[in-house]
Structure formats: structure tokens, C-alpha cells
N, C-alpha and C positions, 0 to 999 in steps of 0.2 A: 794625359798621364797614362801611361801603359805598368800592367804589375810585373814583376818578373822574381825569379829565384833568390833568394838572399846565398850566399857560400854558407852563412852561420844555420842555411836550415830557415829561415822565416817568409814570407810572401811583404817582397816590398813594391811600395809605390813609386817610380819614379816621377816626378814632378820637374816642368822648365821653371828654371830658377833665376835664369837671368841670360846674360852676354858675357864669358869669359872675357877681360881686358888685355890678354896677351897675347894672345892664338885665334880669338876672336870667333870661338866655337862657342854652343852654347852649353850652360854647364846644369847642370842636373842636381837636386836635393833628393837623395834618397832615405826612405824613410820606415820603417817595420810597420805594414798596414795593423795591423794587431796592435800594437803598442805605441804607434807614434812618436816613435826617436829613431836619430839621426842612426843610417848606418857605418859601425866603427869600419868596413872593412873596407867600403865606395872606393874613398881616396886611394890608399891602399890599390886598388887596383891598377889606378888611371897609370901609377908608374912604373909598377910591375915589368920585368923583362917577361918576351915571348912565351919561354915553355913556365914560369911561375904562372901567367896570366892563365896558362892551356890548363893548368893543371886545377885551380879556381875553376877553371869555365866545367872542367868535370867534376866537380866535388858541387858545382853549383847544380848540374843533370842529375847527378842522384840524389842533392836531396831532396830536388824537386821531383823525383819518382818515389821515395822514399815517403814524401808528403801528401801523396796522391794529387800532385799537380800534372795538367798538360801543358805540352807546346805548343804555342800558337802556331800561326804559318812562320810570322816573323822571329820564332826561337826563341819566343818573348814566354813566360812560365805563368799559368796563369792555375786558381785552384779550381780542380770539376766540382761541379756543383754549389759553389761559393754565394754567399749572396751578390747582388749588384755594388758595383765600388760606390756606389752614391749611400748605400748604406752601412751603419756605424760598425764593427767590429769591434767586440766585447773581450776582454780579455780573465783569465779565471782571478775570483775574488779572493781577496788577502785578509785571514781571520787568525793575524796579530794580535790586532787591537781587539778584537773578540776576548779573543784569550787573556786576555789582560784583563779587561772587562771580569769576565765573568770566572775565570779559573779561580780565584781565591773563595769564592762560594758552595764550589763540588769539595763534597768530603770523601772520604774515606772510610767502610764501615766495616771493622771484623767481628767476628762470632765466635762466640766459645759454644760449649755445651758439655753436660755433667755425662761421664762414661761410669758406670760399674765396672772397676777391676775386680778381678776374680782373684779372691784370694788361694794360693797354693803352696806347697813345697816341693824347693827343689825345679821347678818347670809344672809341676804336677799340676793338672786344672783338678775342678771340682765333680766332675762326671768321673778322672778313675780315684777319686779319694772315695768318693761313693762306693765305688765298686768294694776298697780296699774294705770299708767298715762293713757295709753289707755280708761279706762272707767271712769275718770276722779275719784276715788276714794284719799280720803288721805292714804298716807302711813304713818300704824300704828307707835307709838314712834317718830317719823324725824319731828322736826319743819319744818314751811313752809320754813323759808328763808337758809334751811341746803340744799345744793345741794349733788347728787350722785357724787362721787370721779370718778375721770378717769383710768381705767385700769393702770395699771404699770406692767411694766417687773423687776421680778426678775428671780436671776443666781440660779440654783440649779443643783444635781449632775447628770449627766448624765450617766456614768459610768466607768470603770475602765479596763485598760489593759495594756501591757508588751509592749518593745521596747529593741531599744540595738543601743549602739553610734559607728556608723560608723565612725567617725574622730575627732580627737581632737579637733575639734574647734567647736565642739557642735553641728552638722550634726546628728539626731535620726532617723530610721527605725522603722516602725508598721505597721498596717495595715492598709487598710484603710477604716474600718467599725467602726474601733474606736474613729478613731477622727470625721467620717461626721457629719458633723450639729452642732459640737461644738464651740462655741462663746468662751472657752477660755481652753487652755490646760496646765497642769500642769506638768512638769516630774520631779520628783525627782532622786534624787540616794543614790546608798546604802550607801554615808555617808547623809543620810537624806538633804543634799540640795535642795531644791527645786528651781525651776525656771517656769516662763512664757514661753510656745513654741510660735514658729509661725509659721502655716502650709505653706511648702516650695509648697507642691503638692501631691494629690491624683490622685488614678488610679482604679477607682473603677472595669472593667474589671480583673486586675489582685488581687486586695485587695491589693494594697501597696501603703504606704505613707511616706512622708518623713518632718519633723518635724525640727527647728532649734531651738537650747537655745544657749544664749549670754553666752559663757564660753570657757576657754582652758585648752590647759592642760589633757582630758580629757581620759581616758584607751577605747580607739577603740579596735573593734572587729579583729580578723584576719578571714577573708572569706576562706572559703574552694573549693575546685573543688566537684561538686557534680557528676561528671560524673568517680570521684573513688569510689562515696558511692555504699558499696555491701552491697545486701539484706541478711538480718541475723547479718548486723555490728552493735555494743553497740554504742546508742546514748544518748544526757542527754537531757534536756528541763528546762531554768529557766523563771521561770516569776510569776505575782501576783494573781492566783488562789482564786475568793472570796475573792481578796484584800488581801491575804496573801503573803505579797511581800517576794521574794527573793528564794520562793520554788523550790526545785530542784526534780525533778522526772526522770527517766531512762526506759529505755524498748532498742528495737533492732528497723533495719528497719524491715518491712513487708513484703513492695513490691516498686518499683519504675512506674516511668512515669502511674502513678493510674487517667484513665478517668475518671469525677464527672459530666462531663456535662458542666466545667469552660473553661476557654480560656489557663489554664497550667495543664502540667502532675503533679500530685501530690506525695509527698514521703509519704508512709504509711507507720506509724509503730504502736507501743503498748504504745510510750510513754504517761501516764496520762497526759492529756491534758483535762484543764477546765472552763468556763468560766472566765475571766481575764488572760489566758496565750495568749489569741491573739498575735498578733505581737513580740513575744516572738523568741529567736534562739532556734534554735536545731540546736547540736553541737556535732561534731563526737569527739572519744579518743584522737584526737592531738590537741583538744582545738580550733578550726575551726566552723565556723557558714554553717552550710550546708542548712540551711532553715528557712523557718519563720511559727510559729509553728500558723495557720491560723483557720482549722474546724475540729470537730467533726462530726462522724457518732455516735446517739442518738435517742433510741425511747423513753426516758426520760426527757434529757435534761442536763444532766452530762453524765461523763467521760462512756462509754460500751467496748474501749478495742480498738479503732480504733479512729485513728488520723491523720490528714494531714496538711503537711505541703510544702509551696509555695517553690519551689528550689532555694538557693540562686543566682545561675547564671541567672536565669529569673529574679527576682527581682533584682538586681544590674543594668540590662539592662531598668530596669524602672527607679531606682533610678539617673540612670547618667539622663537621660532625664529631672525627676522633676527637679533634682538641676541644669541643665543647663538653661531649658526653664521654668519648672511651669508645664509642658504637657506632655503626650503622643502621639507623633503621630503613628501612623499604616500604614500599607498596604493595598492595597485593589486591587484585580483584577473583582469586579463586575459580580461573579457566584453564585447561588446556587448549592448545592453541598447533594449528600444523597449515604449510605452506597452500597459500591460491596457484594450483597451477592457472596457465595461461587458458589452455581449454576449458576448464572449468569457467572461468570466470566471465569465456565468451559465452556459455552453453549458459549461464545463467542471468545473462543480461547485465554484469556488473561492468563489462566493457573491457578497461584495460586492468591488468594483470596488479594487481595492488592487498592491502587490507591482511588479514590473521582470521583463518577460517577456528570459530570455536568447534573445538574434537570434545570436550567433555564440559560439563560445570558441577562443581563441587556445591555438595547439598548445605546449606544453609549458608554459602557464603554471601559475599555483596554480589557475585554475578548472577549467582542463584535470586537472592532480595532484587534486583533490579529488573528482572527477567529476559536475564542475558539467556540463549536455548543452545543447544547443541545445534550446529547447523547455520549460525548464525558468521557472518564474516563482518569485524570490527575494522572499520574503513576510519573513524577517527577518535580519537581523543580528548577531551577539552580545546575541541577543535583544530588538533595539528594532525593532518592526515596522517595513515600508517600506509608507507609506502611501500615498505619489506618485515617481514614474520617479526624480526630483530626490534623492531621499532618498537611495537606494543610493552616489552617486558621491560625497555628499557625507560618509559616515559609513565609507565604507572610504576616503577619502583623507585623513579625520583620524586614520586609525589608523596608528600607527607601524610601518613596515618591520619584517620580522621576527615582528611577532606571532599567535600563534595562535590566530582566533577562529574562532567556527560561524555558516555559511551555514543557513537551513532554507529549502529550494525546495518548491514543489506541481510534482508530480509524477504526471500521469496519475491523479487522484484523491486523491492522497495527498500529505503532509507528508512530508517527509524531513530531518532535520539530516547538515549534513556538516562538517568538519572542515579547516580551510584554513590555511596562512600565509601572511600577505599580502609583499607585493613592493612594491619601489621604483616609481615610477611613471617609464615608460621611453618611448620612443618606440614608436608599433604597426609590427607587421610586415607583410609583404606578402602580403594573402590569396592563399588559392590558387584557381583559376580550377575548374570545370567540364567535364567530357571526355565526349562523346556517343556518340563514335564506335564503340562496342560493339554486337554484334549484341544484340538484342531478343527477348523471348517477348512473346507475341500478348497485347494487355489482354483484360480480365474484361467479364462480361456486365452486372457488379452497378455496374460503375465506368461503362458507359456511360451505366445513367441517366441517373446526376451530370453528364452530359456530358464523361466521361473517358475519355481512351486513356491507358493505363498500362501499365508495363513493370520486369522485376526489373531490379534494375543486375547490373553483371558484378561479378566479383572486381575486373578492375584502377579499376573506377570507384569502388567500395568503400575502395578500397586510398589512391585519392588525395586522399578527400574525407573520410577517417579516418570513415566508419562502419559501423555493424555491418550495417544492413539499412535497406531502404525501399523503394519504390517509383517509376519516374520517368515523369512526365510529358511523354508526345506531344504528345498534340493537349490541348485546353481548350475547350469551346462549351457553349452555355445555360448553367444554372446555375451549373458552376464557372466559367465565365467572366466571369461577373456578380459572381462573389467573388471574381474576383482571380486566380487558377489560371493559368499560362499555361506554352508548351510549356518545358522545362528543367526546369522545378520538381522537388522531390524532394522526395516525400510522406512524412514519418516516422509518424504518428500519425494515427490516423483514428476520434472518437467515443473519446477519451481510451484508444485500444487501441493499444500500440505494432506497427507491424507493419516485417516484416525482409522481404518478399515480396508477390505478388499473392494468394495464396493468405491470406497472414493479413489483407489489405486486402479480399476478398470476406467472409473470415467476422466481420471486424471491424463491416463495413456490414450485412451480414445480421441483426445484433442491436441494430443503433444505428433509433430511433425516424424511419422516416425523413420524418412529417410535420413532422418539427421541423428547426430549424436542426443541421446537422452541424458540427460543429467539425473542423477538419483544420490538422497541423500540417505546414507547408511548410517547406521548405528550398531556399533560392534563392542562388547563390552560398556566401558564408560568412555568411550571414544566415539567421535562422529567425523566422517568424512564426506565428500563427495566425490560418486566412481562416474563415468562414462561408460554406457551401453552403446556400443557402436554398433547399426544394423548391418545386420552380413548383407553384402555386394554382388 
């Protein structure tokens, strides 16, 4: 079988099909590798006159350059870098029957919202009738005994976006940027029904909401597991696009668990997604809602090629909550938390680059009760490792207020499990500030290398800053100033050694390698980090 040019533009296969019975040549099945049918044009050729056939043989060269195919030796058309003919060629997928499927479950959602007119005469607004009464002037045209009208609210449109009905009994999904601040919501469906919603609950954290319209009956969605979506899998996306209801658009996924800065991982893909697709599904080949088709990346303001969408299993874990309570509630274990870089994490023995370094802990909360410390980096959770910063906020606010799970922190070399109940997620409180004003012992000879002046805290600075011991930083130049170090700082940890004094801060460095990077664990305000002191070369 040799491949060659199709005239129609396609890479066919020719195939020996037999023993012509007339002419006693043999005769050829030609076939579209791609799509596997017969070519209309084949026959057609075989009886063509001269210049018709010449003229085919060129329309067949360009579109085989047109296709990025080459010539073999034999003039035979073959595609560059094609896979081998012994394997299958895929042709793109038909999301018809999708549509079918699942199109009569995306709604349609519009928005009103209440405006204050400004009452006037004439054109006149309310700032120069002010003016008129203020200087006690008549206002032009307005007889005396005509008084100014009182503001009135009217309803006008706020704007426009996509949904999709979770259960027959009129239970909607969207997001929830779409409905906030809306005084009345519309949804229709695609047999142009319309109805009254009434917002059951929003989550403005995760962008989801969840809507009811008095109806039955109604074609719910089937939810899909999103922890089978694989990156590169054909997705579809329906929703009202500039109010163009019922639009269908397709691309692949991208990428998964995609950080934006949000409180969920995002599924990226290429699906055209645009204003009015908010809250819209995205839906894998088996007719399945894998996500809620939420933002664009835009230096525009329309579709650039990149899209995200909220994972349906996240939002389903919000949706039970609106429709149970109205709310969300969250976890909270009362830490600040800031990224392991890679160095750090070698410099302190924790190995590969993983876990949420604790920067501060709030006084009386469960981190605090548990004796979670500043300095401390939370590697897992009720045992599910934290692989990136994201992970930690996201696995203690899906845990239920009240329950008692185990933190495991690295620890100055070591692993430690502890022992927590989590908390309601609450507003933060107001750190407490830093006090200098204490008299000083003289810094160390070992600290000046590092280019350190250091100093013990007193009692009351101890006292207010809730720690047991450390060191504070004076002055900072060369090296620790190159890392970050500067005067205020309070040095807890030096070369994975806690120290409570200057005295354990010379013997800590006395035994730390010191052509290597030092690790030092700072404390700055109600934050704690770790800097690297790199020894000059």
C-alpha cells in the first residue's frame, strides 16, 4: 500500500484490490487514511482526457504542499512526520449527540438590579436644584407651588450569564458573580420558559451559587468525576456568550489543578469561553459536567485562548452546603503560612521542595493550642501530604468545624505529629506590634562575621511577643544583609538549632558548616520566615 495526495486535499491509501477483468491491470481501492471511505474522485481520474488529468495531478501538488506533505522519490505524497501506516488515525470528534444530550439542561440567567433616578426638572439633576435653593434663586420654568419629585428606584438589566439544572425540581448552578447584587433573576430554558429564581446561596470565595425556580420535571445534569479528566481530553462548553444563548464551543483540557491566586485549583483549557459563559458546564465526551466554565485570562477583555474552569467535585461540595444551610462554612487552624523555597528546604534537611512554612500563629487559636510555632513547615494533614502552599488552605477549609485532625510539621530536623481541632473560619485579628526599647547585651564575635549585631531580648519583650527565647537583631551588613536580615529581626533558629540567647546563637554557629549556606530562622513582626546567609567567596 503506498499513500499518496487525494485532489480533494486528504492523504489516501492506495490499496491492490484485485485483477482488473478487461485490460488485465490491476486495479486499486483508494481510500481517505483519516476517514476510511472510498475516494469519490479515483475513478474519475482513470478516464479523464490528458490536460483534465494534468490539471488534477496539479491541484493534487498543492494540496499536498498546502498539507505539509512530501514527495517521495516515486512522486508518491506522503505526510512529514505522520505516524507509521500500521497505526490508527483518529479523526476530530462529533459533539452532536452531546448536544443533544445535554443542551436542554444549560439555562439562561439575566439580572436586574434596583437604580435610584434622580429626580429633576426639566433635565435639571439634583446638585444644581441645590445650588438654585441654596442662594435662594427661582428655578427657571418650575412654578412656585410645583415641588422636586423624590428619587425612585427602577429595575434595569444588570447582566447576563449561563447555568445548568442540577435536579428536577428546579435546583440551578452558576456562579456567583453573576447573580451578586441582583434584586431579581431570570432563567429561562431552551424551550424559552422563563421563570422567577430565588437565590438559594452564594460563595463568593469559590464563585458558586446556587439558584431555585418553581418547576419539575426538569433534564438535570449528570456530574462527572473530575479526578478522571486527563490533560489533552476533548471538552465542550455551553452557555450565552453576548447573550447568545445556547452556543456550543469545544477545545481540550490544558492543564489541571492550575493556581490563579483563588481558594480552588483550576481546569485549563482552550475552550472559547466569553463573557456570558460564566457559570456555564463544561462537559467531557460522555456527556458529564466536569466543571463550571468560570474566568478568562485576557489582556483584552474577550476570549485569548485560555480558560478556567471551577472543578465540579469542588463545587458540588459548596452546592450541598448552600442547599442544606444557605452557607459555607470553612476550617480554619489560625496560621500564616508563606512559600518553602527549594534552598531553604535543602539547607534544612527537609529534602525536596514541598509542605507551607508557618510565618506567624494567632494567639489562642487551634495552632496556637496545638503547638503549631512560627518556623515550623506543615508537610501533612490528616495524613495527605502538602505538596504546594495552596494545598494546606484548601484541605483544612474543607474540613468541618469542630473536628479533630493531625497536623505533622518539620521541625528543626525532625517530623512531628500534633494533634488539632479545627475552628470556624473567622475574621483575623490584630497583630501585635514589636518593642525595642529594652536595654541590650553586647552582640557576639561569631555573629559579626555573618555581618550581625545581636542582642538577648528582655523579659518584657519576650512577654509581648509570646516567646520563649531568641536573639534580636541591631544592625545587618554584608552577608546577612544580602539575605534579607535587617535591624528588628528576631532570630529564633540558627543552622536548624533553636536558640533562646546569644550564648546558644555562638554555639549553634560554632558547629554549623560555615562554607555553606546557613539557614536562619527570622522573625519579623508576627511573621516568620527562613533567609539564607550565604558566606562571601
Amino acid at each position: 500500500q503506498v499513500s499518496r495526495a487525494c485532489p480533494l486535499g486528504w492523504v489516501q491509501v492506495r490499496r491492490h484490490h484485485g485483477t482488473c477483468g478487461t485490460n488485465g491491470r490491476r486495479a486499486f481501492l483508494m481510500e481517505h487514511a483519516d476517514l476510511g471511505v472510498g475516494c469519490p474522485r479515483h475513478d474519475e481520474r482513470q478516464s479523464m482526457n490528458p490536460i483534465i488529468a494534468k490539471q488534477w495531478n496539479v491541484f493534487a501538488l498543492a494540496a499536498a504542499m498546502g498539507l505539509g506533505l512530501a514527495l517521495g522519490p516515486t512522486g508518491v505524497a506522503r505526510a512529514q512526520g505522520t505516524v507509521p501506516a500500521a497505526s490508527s488515525v483518529r479523526g476530530l470528534p462529533d459533539f452532536t449527540d452531546l448536544v443533544e444530550l445535554v443542551g436542554p439542561s444549560v439555562v439562561n440567567i439575566r439580572t436586574t438590579e434596583k437604580v435610584s433616578s434622580r429626580g429633576g426638572f426639566n433635565g435639571m439633576d439634583e446638585e444644581m436644584q441645590e445650588f438654585f435653593k441654596r442662594f435662594g434663586i427661582p428655578m427657571p420654568n418650575v412654578p412656585r407651588q410645583q415641588r422636586p419629585q423624590r428619587p425612585q428606584e427602577e429595575e434595569q438589566p444588570r447582566g447576563v450569564g449561563s447555568g445548568f439544572i442540577l435536579s428536577a425540581d428546579g435546583y440551578v448552578m452558576t456562579n456567583a458573580h453573576v447573580v451578586e447584587g441582583a434584586t431579581e433573576v431570570i432563567v429561562t430554558l431552551t424551550d424559552k420558559r422563563e421563570f422567577k429564581a430565588r437565590i438559594v446561596g452564594t460563595d463568593k470565595r469559590t464563585d458558586v451559587a446556587v439558584v431555585k425556580i418553581e418547576a419539575s420535571g426538569l433534564p438535570a445534569v449528570r456530574i462527572g468525576d473530575t479526578s478522571r479528566l486527563r490533560v489533552g481530553e476533548w471538552v465542550m462548553a455551553i452557555g450565552s456568550p453576548f447573550g447568545l444563548d445556547n452556543t456550543v464551543t469545544a477545545g481540550i483540557v490544558s492543564a489541571k489543578q492550575r493556581d490563579t491566586g483563588d481558594y480552588l485549583p483550576f481546569i485549563q483549557t482552550d475552550v472559547a469561553i466569553n463573557p456570558g459563559n460564566s457559570g456555564g458546564p463544561l462537559i467531557n465526551m460522555r456527556g458529564e459536567v466536569v466543571g463550571i466554565n468560570s474566568q478568562i485570562y485576557s489582556r483584552s477583555g474577550g476570549f485569548m485562548g485560555i480558560s478556567f474552569a471551577i472543578p465540579i467535585d469542588e463545587a458540588m461540595q459548596v452546592s450541598d452546603q448552600l442547599r442544606a444551610t444557605g452557607r459555607v462554612t470553612r476550617g480554619r487552624i489560625g496560621v500564616q503560612i508563606g512559600q518553602v523555597t527549594r534552598d531553604v528546604a535543602e539547607s534544612i534537611g527537609l529534602g525536596k521542595q514541598q509542605g507551607a512554612l508557618v510565618t506567624g500563629v494567632e494567639s489562642g487559636s487551634p495552632a496556637d493550642k496545638a503547638g503549631i510555632e512560627a518556623g515550623d513547615i506543615i508537610i501533612r494533614f490528616d495524613g495527605k501530604s502538602i505538596d504546594k502552599l495552596a494545598d494546606l488552605p484548601r484541605m483544612v477549609g474543607n474540613t468541618k468545624p469542630g473536628t479533630k485532625s493531625t497536623v505533622t510539621v518539620f521541625r528543626r530536623g525532625q517530623s512531628k505529629d500534633l494533634s488539632i481541632v479545627i475552628a470556624e473560619v473567622e475574621p483575623d485579628k490584630t497583630a501585635v506590634k514589636t518593642s525595642d526599647r529594652e536595654p541590650r547585651s553586647k552582640s557576639s564575635a561569631a555573629a559579626q562575621q555573618l555581618g550581625l549585631t545581636i542582642s538577648d531580648l528582655s523579659e518584657a519583650q519576650k512577654k509581648e511577643l509570646k516567646l520563649r527565647g531568641g536573639v534580636r537583631v541591631d544592625a545587618a551588613s554584608d552577608a546577612a544583609a544580602r539575605a534579607g536580615l535587617r535591624e528588628g529581626d528576631v532570630i529564633l533558629a540558627i543552622a536548624n538549632a533553636e536558640v533562646a540567647n546569644v550564648k546558644d546563637f555562638e554555639a549553634a554557629l560554632a558547629k554549623a558548616d560555615q562554607s555553606k549556606p546557613v539557614n536562619v530562622l527570622v522573625r519579623r513582626d508576627e511573621w516568620a520566615q527562613y533567609l539564607l546567609i550565604r558566606p562571601q567567596k
